[in-house]
C-alpha positions as CSV (number, residue, x, y, z in Angstrom):
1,X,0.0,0.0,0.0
2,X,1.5,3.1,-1.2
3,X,1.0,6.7,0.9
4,X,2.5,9.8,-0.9
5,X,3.7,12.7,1.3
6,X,3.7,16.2,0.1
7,X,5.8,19.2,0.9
8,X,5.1,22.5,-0.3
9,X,7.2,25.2,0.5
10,X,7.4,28.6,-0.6
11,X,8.8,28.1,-4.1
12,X,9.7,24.3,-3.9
13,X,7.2,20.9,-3.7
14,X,8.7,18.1,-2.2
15,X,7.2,14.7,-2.6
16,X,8.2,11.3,-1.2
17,X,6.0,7.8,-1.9
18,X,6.0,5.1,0.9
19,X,5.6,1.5,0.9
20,X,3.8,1.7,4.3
21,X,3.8,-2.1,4.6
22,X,7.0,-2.3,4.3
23,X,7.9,1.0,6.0
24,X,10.2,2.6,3.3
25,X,10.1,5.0,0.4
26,X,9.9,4.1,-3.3
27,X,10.2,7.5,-4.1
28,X,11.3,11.0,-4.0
29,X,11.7,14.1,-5.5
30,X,11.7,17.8,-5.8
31,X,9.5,20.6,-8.4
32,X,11.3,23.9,-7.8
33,X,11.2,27.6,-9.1
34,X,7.6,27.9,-8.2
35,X,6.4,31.6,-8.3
36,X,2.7,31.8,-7.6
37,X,0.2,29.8,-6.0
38,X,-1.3,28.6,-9.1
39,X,2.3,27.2,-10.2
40,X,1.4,24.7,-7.4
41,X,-1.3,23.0,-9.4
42,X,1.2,22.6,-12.4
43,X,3.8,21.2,-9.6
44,X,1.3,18.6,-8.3
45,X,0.5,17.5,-12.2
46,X,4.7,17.2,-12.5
47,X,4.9,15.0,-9.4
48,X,2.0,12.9,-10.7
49,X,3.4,12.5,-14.3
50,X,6.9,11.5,-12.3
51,X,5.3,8.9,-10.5
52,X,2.7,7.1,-13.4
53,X,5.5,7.1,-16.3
54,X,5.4,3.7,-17.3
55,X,8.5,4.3,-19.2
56,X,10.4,5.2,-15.9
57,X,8.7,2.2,-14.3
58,X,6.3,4.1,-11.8
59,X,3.5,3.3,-10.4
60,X,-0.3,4.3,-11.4
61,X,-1.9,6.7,-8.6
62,X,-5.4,4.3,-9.2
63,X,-5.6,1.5,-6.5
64,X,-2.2,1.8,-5.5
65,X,-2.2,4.6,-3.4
66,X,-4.2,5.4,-0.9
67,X,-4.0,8.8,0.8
68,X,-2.1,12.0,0.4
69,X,-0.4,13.2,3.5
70,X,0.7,17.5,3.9
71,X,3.0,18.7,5.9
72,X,1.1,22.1,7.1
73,X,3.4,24.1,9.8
74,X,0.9,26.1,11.6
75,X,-2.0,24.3,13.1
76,X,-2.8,26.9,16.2
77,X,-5.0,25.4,18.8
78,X,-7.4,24.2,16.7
79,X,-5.6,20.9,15.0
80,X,-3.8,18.7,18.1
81,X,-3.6,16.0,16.0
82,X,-2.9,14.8,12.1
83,X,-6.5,15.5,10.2
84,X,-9.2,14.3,7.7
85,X,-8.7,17.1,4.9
86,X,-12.4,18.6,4.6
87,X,-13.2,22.3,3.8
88,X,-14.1,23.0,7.4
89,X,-9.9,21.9,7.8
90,X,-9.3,24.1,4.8
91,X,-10.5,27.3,6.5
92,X,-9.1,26.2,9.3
93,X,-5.4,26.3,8.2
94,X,-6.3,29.3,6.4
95,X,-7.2,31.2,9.7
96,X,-3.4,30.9,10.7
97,X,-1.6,32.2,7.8
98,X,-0.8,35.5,9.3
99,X,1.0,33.3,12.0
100,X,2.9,31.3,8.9
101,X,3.0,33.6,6.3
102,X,5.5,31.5,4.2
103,X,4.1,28.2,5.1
104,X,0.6,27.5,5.1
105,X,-0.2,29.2,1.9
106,X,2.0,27.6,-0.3
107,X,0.6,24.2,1.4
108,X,-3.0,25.3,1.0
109,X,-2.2,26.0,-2.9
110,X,-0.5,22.4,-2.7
111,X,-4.0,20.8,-0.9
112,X,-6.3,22.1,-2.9
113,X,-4.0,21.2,-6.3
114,X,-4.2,17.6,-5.0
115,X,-8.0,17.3,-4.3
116,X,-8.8,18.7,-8.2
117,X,-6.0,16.4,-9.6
118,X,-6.6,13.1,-7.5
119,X,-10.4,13.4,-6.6
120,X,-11.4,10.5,-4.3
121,X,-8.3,10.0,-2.6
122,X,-8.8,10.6,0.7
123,X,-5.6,13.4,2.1
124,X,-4.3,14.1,6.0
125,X,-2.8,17.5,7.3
126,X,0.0,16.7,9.7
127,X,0.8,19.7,11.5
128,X,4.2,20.9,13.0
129,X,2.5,22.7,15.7
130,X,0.2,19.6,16.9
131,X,2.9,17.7,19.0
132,X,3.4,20.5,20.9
133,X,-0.2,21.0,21.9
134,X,0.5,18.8,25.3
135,X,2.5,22.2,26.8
136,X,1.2,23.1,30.2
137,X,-0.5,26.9,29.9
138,X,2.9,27.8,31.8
139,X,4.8,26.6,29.2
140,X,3.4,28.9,26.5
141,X,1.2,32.0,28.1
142,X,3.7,34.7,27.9
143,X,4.3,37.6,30.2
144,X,2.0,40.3,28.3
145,X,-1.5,41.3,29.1
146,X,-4.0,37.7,28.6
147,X,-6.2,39.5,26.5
148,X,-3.6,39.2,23.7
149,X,-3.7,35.4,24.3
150,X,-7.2,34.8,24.4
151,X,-8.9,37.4,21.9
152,X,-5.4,36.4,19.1
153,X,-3.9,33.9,19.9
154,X,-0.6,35.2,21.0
155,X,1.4,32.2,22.4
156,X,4.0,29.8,22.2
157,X,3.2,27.1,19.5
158,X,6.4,25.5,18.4
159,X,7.3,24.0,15.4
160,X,9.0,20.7,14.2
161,X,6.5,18.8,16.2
162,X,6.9,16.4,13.4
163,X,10.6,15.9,13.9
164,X,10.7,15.9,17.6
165,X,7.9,13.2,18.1
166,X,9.8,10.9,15.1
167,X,13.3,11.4,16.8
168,X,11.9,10.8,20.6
169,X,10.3,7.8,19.4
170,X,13.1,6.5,17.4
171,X,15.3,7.5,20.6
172,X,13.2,5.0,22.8
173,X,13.9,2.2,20.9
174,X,17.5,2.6,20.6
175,X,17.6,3.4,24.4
176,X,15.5,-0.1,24.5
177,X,13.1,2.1,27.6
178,X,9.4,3.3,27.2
179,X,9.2,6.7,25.9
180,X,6.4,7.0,28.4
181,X,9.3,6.7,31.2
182,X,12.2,9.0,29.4
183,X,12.8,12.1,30.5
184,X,14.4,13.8,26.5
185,X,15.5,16.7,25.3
186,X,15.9,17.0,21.6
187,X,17.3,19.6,18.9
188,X,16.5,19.7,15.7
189,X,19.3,21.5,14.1
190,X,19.2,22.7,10.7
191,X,18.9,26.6,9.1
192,X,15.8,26.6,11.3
193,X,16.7,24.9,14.4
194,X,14.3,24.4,17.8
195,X,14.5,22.5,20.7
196,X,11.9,20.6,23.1
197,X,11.4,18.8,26.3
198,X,9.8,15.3,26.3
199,X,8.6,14.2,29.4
200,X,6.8,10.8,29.4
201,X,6.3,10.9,25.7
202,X,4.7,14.8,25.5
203,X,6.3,17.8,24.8
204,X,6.2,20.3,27.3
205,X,8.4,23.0,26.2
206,X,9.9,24.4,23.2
207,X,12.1,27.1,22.0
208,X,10.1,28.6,19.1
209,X,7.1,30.5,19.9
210,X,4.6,32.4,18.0
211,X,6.6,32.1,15.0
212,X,9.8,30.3,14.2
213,X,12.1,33.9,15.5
214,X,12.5,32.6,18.8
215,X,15.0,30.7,20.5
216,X,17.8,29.2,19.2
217,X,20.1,31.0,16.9
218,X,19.4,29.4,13.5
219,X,20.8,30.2,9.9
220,X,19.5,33.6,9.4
221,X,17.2,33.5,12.4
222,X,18.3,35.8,15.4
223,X,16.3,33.2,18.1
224,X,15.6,34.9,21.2
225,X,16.5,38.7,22.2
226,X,15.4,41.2,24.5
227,X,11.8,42.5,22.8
228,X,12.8,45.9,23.6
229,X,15.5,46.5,20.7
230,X,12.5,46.6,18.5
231,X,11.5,49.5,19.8
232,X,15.2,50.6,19.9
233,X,15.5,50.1,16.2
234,X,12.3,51.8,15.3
235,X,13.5,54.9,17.3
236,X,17.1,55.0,16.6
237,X,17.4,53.9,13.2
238,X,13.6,54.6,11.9
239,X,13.4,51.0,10.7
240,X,10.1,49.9,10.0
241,X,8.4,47.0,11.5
242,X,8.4,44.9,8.0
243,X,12.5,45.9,7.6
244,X,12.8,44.8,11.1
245,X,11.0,42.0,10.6
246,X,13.2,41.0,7.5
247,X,16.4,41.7,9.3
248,X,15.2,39.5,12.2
249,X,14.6,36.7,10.2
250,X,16.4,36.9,7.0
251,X,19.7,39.1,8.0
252,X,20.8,37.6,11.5
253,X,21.9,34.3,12.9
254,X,25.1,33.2,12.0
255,X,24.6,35.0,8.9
256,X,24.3,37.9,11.0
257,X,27.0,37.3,12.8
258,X,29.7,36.1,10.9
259,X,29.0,38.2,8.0
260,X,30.1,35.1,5.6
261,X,27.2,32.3,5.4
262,X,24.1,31.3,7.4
263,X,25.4,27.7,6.4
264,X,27.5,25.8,9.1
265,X,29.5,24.1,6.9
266,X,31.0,27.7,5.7
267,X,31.4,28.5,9.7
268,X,33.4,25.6,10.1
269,X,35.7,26.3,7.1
270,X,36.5,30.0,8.3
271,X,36.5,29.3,12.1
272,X,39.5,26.7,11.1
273,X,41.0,29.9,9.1
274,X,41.0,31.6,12.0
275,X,38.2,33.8,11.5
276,X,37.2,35.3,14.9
277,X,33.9,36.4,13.9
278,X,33.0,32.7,12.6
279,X,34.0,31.6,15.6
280,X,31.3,34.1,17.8
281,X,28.6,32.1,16.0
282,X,29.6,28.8,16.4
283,X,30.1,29.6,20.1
284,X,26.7,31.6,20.5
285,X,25.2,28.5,18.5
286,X,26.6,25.9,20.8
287,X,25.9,28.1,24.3
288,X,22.5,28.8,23.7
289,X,21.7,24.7,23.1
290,X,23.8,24.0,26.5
291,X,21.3,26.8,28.0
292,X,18.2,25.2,26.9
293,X,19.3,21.6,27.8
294,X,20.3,22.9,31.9
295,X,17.0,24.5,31.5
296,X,14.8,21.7,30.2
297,X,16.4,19.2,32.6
298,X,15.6,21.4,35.4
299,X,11.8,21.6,34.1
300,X,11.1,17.9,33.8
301,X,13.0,17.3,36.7
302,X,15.8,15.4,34.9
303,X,17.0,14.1,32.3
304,X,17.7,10.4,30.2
305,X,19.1,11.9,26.9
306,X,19.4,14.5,24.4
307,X,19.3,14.1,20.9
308,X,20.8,15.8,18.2
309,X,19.4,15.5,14.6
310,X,18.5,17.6,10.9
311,X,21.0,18.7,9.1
312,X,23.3,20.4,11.7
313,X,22.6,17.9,14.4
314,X,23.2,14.9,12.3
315,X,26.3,15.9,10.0
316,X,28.2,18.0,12.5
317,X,28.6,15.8,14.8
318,X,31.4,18.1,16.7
319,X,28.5,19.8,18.4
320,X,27.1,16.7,20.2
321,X,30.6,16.1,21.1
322,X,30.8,19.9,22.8
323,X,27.9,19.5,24.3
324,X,28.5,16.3,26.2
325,X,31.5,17.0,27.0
326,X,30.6,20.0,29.2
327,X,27.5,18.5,30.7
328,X,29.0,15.6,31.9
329,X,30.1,17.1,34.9
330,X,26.3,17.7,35.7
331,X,25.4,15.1,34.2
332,X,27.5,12.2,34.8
333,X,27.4,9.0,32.4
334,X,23.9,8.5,33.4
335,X,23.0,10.6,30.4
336,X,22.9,9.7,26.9
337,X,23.6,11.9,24.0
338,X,22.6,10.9,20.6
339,X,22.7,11.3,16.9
340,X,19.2,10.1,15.5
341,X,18.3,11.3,12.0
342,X,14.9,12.5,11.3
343,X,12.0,11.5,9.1
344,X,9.2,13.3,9.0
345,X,8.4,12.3,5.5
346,X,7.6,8.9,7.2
347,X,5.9,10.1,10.3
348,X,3.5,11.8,7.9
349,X,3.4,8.7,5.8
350,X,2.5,6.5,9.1
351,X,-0.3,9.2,10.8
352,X,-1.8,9.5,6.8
353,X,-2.1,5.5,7.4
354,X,-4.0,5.1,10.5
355,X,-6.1,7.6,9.6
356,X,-7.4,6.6,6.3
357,X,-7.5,2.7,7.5
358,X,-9.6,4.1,10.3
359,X,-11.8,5.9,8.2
360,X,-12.0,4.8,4.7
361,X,-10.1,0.9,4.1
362,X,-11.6,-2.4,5.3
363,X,-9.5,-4.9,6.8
364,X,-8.8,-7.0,3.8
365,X,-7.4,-4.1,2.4
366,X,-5.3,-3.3,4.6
């Protein structure tokens, strides 16, 4: 049984087919240089063409596969869990795009491109917000008037729910405990990086908040900084909310910093040419994850093991090393840290799955 996962972005679709019986993909790929949303439709009819080319061997979309999972980022409140696709979902996703301005329109173009070109396949929104919907209100209630919480929604959501919940899980097994007796921190490190605490199998903490801005320091991201040099730049400098907004998220980071590359493969290179500047970053990247772990340890009232995954976490492996290294003094031996690379193609693939068996197939079908 075959379970396609799509990915739209804000000028790229990825897609990836899985064998869910077998647990493993068949098939993957990439449409970029998409402009507008109605490009997406075009994109979804590429992907499709890709994947029913007899010539290339591929598969036909009829009887073989089943359902269409999303990857939607912002989910608010209102989605805690991976979701039917109906048009009551549809305006529900919509209702957050001023929180994800760059992500959920682009996988709203890419939903509704799938239900015109595969009517009758039944399709799942898996959110990135929706593991982190187990935070206690004291977790994600921030220190500003309530009012601004309850009447818009002004809170810590997270993001990478998809990723955290994959590696935590995956992290369990390896460990060979119940993840509903570990005590985990993990960091999903990549250009957009974020952090979590995993007590008992929910997360009840993260770095990123109301957007993706906070926290960590990320590839162009500045993560978290006192609020008040907003109003420092828009006095001093005259910048305007949307240039500050840009330079917050576009202009700072280790870009920012180092003035060469938000990439950390570049920061590497220059740090071992002695550039001192290259070096901040790295430094700044490396504290500020040590921060969090002390932190998250202290909030769950211990701690089993900290994972390290994405693209950062899983290829530099330098920064595991660091971190350990200085928190085994705290720590002691006691706890693990870990590589564990992610898959959220595949957690998608696996919540589109039980869904759609739950709902639509019959158990012979299965």
């Amino acid at each position: 049984m075959k379970i396609l996962v799509i990915n739209c972005g804000s000028s790229s679709a990825k897609y990836e087919l899985f064998d869910v019986k077998k647990d493993c993909s068949v098939a993957r790929g990439i449409v970029d240089r998409i402009s507008k949303k109605s490009a997406y439709s075009k994109a979804i009819k590429t992907i499709e063409k890709r994947l029913t080319d007899p010539k290339k061997g591929a598969i036909k979309f009829t009887g073989e596969i089943k359902g269409i999972g999303h990857r939607v980022v912002h989910g608010g409140e209102d989605f805690k869990k991976a979701t039917l696709i109906t048009n009551d979902v549809i305006e529900g996703i919509k209702k957050y795009n001023k929180l994800a301005p760059l992500h959920n329109p682009p996988a709203l173009a890419g939903i509704r491109a799938c239900l015109k070109n595969f009517p009758g396949i039944p399709q799942v929104a898996v959110f990135d917000t929706a593991f982190h919907q187990t935070m206690p209100d004291y977790s994600f209630v921030y220190g500003i008037p309530y009012d601004l919480y309850k009447r818009h929604g002004v809170r810590r959501y997270g993001f990478h729910g998809t990723s955290h919940r994959y590696v935590a899980e995956k992290a369990a097994k390896i460990l060979k405990r119940p993840l509903t007796k570990l005590k985990i921190v993990t960091a999903h490190l990549g250009n957009g990086c974020s952090m979590a605490a995993i007590l008992n199998g929910k997360s009840v903490d993260t770095t990123m908040g109301l957007t993706p801005l906070e926290g960590l320091l990320m590839g162009t991201r500045c993560g978290d900084l006192d609020p008040a040099i907003v109003a420092f730049l828009i006095e001093k400098k005259k910048w305007t909310p949307t240039h500050i907004n840009n330079v917050l998220n576009k202009r700072s980071g280790l870009l920012g910093i180092s003035g060469i590359s938000n990439d950390m493969r570049d920061i590497l290179r220059e740090m071992k040419r002695g550039n001192a500047r290259a070096r901040l970053a790295f430094n700044i990247f490396v504290y500020r994850i040590k921060k969090y772990v002390g932190a998250y340890a202290a909030a769950m009232k211990g701690l089993d093991a900290v994972i390290f995954t994405a693209g950062i976490g899983e290829n530099v492996p330098a920064i595991k090393n660091i971190v350990a290294k200085d928190l085994r003094p705290i720590f002691g031996r006691r706890v693990k840290f870990l590589i564990v690379p992610t898959n959220e193609e595949l957690l998608i693939a696996r919540d589109t799955y039980r869904l759609i068996v739950k709902k639509y197939i019959s158990k012979g079908d299965k």
